[in-house]
C-alpha positions as CSV (number, residue, x, y, z in Angstrom):
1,X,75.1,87.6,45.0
2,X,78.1,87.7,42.9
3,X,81.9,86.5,44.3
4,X,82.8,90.2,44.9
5,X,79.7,90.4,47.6
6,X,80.6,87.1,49.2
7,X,84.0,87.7,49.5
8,X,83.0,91.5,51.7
9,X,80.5,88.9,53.5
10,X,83.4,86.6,54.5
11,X,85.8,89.4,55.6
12,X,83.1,91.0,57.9
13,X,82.3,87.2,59.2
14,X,85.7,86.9,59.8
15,X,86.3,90.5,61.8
16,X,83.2,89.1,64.2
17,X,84.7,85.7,64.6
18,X,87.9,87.4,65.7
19,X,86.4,89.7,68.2
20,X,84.5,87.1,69.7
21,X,87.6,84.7,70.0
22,X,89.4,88.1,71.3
23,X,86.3,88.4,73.9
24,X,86.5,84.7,75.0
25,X,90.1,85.0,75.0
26,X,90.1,87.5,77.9
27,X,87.6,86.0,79.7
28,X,88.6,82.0,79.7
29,X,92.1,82.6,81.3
30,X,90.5,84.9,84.4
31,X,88.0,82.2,85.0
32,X,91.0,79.6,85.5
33,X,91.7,79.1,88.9
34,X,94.9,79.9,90.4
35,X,96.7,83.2,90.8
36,X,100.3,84.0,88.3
37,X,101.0,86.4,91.1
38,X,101.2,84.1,94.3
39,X,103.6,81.7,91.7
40,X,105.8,84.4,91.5
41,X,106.0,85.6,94.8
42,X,106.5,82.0,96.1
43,X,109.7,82.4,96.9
44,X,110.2,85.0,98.9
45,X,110.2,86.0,102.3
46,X,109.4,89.5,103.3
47,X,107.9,92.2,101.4
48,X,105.5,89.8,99.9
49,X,102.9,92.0,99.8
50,X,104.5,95.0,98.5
51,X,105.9,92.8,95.7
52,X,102.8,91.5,95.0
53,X,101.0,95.0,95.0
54,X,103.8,96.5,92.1
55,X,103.7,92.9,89.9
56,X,99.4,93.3,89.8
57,X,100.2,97.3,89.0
58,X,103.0,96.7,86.4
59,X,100.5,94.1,84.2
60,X,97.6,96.5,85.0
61,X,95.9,93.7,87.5
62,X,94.7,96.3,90.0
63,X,92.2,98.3,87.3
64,X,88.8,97.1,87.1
65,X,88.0,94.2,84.8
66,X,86.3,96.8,82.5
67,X,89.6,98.9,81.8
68,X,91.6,95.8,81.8
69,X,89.6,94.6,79.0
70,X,90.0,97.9,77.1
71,X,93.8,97.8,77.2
72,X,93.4,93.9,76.4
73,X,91.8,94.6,73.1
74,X,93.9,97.2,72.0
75,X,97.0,95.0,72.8
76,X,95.7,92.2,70.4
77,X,94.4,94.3,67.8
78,X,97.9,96.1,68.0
79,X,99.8,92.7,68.4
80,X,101.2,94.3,71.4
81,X,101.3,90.9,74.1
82,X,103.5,92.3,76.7
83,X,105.7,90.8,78.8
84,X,106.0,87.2,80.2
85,X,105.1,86.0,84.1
86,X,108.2,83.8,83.3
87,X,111.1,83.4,81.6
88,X,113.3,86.8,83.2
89,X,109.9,88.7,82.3
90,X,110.9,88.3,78.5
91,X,108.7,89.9,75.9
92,X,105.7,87.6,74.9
93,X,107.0,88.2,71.0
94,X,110.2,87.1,72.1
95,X,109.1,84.1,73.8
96,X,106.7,83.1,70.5
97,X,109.2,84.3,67.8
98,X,111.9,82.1,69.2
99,X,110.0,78.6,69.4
100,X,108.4,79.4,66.3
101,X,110.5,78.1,63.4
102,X,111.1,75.3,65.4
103,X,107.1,74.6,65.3
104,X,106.8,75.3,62.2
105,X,109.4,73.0,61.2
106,X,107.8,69.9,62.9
107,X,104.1,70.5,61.8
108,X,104.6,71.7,58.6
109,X,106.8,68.2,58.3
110,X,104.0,66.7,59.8
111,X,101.4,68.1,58.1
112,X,103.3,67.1,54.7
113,X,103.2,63.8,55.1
114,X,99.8,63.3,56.4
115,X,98.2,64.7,53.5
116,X,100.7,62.2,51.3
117,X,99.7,59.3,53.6
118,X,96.1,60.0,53.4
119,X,95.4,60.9,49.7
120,X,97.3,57.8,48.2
121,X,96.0,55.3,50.6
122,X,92.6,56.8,50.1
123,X,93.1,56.4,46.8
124,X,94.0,53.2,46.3
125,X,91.6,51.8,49.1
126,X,88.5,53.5,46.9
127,X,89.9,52.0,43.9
128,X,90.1,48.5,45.3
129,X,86.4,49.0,46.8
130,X,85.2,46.3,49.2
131,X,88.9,44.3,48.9
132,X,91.1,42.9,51.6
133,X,93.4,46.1,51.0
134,X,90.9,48.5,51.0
135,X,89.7,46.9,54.4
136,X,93.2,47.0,55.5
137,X,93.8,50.2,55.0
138,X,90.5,51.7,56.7
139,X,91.3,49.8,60.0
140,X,94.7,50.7,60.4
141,X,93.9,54.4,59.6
142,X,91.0,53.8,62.1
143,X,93.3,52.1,64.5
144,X,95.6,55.4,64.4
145,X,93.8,57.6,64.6
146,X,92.3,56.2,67.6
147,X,95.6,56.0,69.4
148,X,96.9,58.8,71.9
149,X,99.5,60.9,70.6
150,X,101.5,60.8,73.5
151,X,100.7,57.1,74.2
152,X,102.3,56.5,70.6
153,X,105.5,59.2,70.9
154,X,106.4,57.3,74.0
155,X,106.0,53.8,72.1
156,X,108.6,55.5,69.7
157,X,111.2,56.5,72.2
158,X,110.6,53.4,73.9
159,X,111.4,51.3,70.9
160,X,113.6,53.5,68.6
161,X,115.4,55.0,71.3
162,X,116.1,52.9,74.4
163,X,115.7,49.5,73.0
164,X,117.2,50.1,69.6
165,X,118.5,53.4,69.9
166,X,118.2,54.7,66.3
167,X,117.0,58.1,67.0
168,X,117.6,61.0,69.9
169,X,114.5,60.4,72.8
170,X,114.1,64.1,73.4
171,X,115.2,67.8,72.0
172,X,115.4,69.6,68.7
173,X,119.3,69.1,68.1
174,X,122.2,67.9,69.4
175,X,124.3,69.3,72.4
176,X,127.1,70.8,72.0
177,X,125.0,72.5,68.9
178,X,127.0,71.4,65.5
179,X,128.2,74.5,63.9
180,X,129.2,73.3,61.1
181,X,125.7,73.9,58.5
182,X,125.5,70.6,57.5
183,X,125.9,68.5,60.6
184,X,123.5,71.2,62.4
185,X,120.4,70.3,59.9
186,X,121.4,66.8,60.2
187,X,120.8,66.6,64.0
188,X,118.1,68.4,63.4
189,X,116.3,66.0,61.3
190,X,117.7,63.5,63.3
191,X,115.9,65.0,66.4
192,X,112.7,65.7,64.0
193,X,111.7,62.4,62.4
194,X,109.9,61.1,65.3
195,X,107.7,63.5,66.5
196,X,106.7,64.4,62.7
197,X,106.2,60.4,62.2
198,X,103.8,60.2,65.4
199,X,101.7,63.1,64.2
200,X,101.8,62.1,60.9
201,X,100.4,58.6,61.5
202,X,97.9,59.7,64.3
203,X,96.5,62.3,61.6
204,X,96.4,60.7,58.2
205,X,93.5,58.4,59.0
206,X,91.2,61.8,58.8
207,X,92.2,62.6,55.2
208,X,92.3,58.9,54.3
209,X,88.9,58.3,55.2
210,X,87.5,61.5,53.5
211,X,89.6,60.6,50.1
212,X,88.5,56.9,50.3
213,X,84.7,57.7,51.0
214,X,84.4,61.0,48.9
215,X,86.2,58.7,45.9
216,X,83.7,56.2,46.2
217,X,80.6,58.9,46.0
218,X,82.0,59.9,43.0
219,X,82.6,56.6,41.0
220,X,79.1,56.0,41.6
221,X,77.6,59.5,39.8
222,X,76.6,59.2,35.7
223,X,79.2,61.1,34.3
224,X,82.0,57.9,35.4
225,X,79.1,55.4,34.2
226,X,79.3,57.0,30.9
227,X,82.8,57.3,30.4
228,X,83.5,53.3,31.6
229,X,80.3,52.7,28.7
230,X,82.9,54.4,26.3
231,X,85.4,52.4,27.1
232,X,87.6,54.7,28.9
233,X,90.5,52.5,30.6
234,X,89.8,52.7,35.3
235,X,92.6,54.6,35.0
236,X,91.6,57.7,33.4
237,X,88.6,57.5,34.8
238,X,90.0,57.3,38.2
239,X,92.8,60.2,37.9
240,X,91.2,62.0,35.6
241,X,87.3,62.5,35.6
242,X,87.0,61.0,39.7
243,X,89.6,62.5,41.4
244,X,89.6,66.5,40.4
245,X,86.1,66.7,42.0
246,X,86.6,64.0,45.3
247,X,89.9,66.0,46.1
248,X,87.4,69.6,46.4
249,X,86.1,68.3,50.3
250,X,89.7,68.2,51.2
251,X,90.3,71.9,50.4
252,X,89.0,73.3,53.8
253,X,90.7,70.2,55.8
254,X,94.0,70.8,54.0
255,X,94.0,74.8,54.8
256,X,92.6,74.1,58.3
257,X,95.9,72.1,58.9
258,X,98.3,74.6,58.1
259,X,96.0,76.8,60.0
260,X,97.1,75.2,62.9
261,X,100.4,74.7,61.7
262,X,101.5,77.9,63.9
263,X,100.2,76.4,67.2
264,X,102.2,73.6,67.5
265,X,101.4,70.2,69.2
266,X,101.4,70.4,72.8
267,X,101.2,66.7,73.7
268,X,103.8,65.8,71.2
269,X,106.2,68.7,72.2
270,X,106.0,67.7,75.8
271,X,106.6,64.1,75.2
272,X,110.0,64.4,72.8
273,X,110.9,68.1,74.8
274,X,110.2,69.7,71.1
275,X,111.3,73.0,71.8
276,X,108.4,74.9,70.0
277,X,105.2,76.5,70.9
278,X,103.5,73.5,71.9
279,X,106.3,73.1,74.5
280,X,105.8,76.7,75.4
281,X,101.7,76.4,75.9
282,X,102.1,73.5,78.3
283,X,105.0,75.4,80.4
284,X,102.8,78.4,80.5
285,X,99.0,76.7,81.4
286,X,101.7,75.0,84.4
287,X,103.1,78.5,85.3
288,X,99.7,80.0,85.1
289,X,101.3,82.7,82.1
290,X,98.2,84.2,80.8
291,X,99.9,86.5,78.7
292,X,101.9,83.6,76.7
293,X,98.4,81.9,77.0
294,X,96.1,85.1,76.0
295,X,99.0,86.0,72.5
296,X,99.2,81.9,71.7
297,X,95.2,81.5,71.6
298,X,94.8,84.5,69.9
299,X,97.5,83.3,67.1
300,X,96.3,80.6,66.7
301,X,92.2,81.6,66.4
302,X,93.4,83.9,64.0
303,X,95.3,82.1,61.6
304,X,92.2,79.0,61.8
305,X,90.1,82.1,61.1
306,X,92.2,83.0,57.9
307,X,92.7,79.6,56.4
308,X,88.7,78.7,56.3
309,X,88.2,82.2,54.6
310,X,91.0,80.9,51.8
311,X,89.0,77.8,51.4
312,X,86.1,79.8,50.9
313,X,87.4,81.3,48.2
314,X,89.1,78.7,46.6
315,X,86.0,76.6,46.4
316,X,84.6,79.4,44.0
317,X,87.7,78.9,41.7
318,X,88.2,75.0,42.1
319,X,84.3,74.3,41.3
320,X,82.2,76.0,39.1
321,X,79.4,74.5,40.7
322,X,79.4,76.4,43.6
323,X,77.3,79.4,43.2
324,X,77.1,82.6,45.6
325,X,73.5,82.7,46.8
């Protein structure tokens, strides 16, 4: 089987992966207990059930499950996610497209430096095999990525912004908003760097761990015995022969990440009041939103589903080992 045939292999693996998180996606949210109806109605008096008979007909709640469904999947293949429980019954598009630069801001910040952290220290802790610093390294990536993300954001705001108040504890910018361009992106990034710092330093231990280990693996094959016999300087032989084939396992963790880069971190929202999609899942599972819920899963399954076919296909290209069988 050539690349051509395992690339049509992928795509139709990937249409079935997406109707089954579609499929599951429908399901999971009607299992959950609670009714979005009787949260809306709470507050009032009379006509309750009247009002509660034209919210179930106006989202299509009073068909049978089988037509709901129907509509449901031609909504998601149409990217058509209605309108929200919440928020002045706002569009779900709305509701996504507003908190998603904001998201994307802090992960793909995030997300920057944790592959940074990771590869370096990987690489230097494989290269000093067995040392005090390569010990060092792989318990204090162990030790944080252990640690609670929202145990470790609080730490932060405890430290760095009640005790030595360096940085804002919550929000995305500064209120009244700057309008001057400058003084906006600086509050911004002001506002950013600790939320991007705690996912960065709960993360990196993953890709430090699979540099350091995959490094090692590969200083030990014949190829790197030969080229120390020939007196090729560690150097070289680190950056040049080692690394090019250790870096190939972190293809699919590296795509994977900005894979996910569109659904936000929920804990770490919540805890600094990030105002982003991570925010908006935990306001929504709270409010019992399904269609927030229902569009954010789907998203998100979706573009995981599209960054492991790219890695797919980019190990054809970065190896030429890999054959198509």
């Amino acid at each position: 089987m050539g690349l051509r045939e395992f690339v049509v292999r992928r795509i139709i693996n990937s249409i079935i992966l997406v109707l089954g998180a579609i499929v599951f996606n429908f399901f999971v949210f009607r299992l959950m207990p609670g009714d979005p109806v009787a949260i809306l109605i709470s507050g009032q008096i009379q006509g309750r059930e009247e009002m509660a008979a034209a919210i179930r007909a106006l989202w299509g709640l009073d068909q049978p499950l089988h037509v709901q469904f129907v509509q449901y999947l031609v909504n998601m293949l149409t990217f058509n996610f209605g309108i929200s429980f919440t928020e002045g019954y706002r569009p779900v598009i709305d509701s996504i497209a507003a908190r998603l630069p904001n998201t994307l801001l802090l992960m793909g910040t995030a997300a920057i430096i944790t592959i940074i952290m990771g590869i370096i220290t990987g690489i230097a802790a494989a290269s000093k095999r067995g040392g005090t610093f390569d010990m060092g390294m792989v318990v204090t990536a162990l030790t944080f990525y252990s640690i609670p993300t929202f145990w470790l954001g609080m730490m932060f705001i405890l430290i760095f912004g009640f005790y030595i108040p360096l940085f804002p504890m919550s929000g995305t910018v500064a209120r009244p908003i700057p309008e001057d361009p400058l003084a906006y992106a600086f509050s911004v990034g002001h506002h950013l760097f600790l939320p991007a710092i705690t996912l960065a330093l709960v993360s990196y231990g993953g890709y430090m761990l699979v540099m350091r280990n995959t490094l090692i693996d590969v200083l030990t094959e014949d190829y790197i015995v030969t080229a120390r016999a020939k007196g090729v300087d560690e150097r070289t032989v680190l950056y040049k022969h080692a690394l090019r084939n250790a870096i190939l396992p972190l293809v699919t963790m590296i795509a994977l990440t900005f894979g996910f880069l569109i659904t936000g971190a929920t804990l770490t929202e919540t805890v600094f009041n990030w105002y982003g999609l991570g925010r908006l899942i935990f306001d929504s599972v709270i409010a019992h939103n399904y269609p927030v819920l229902q569009a954010i899963f789907y998203i998100m399954a979706l573009t995981v589903i599209i960054a492991n076919f790219i890695a797919d296909i980019l190990y054809g290209f970065l190896d030429p080992r890999v054959r198509y069988d």
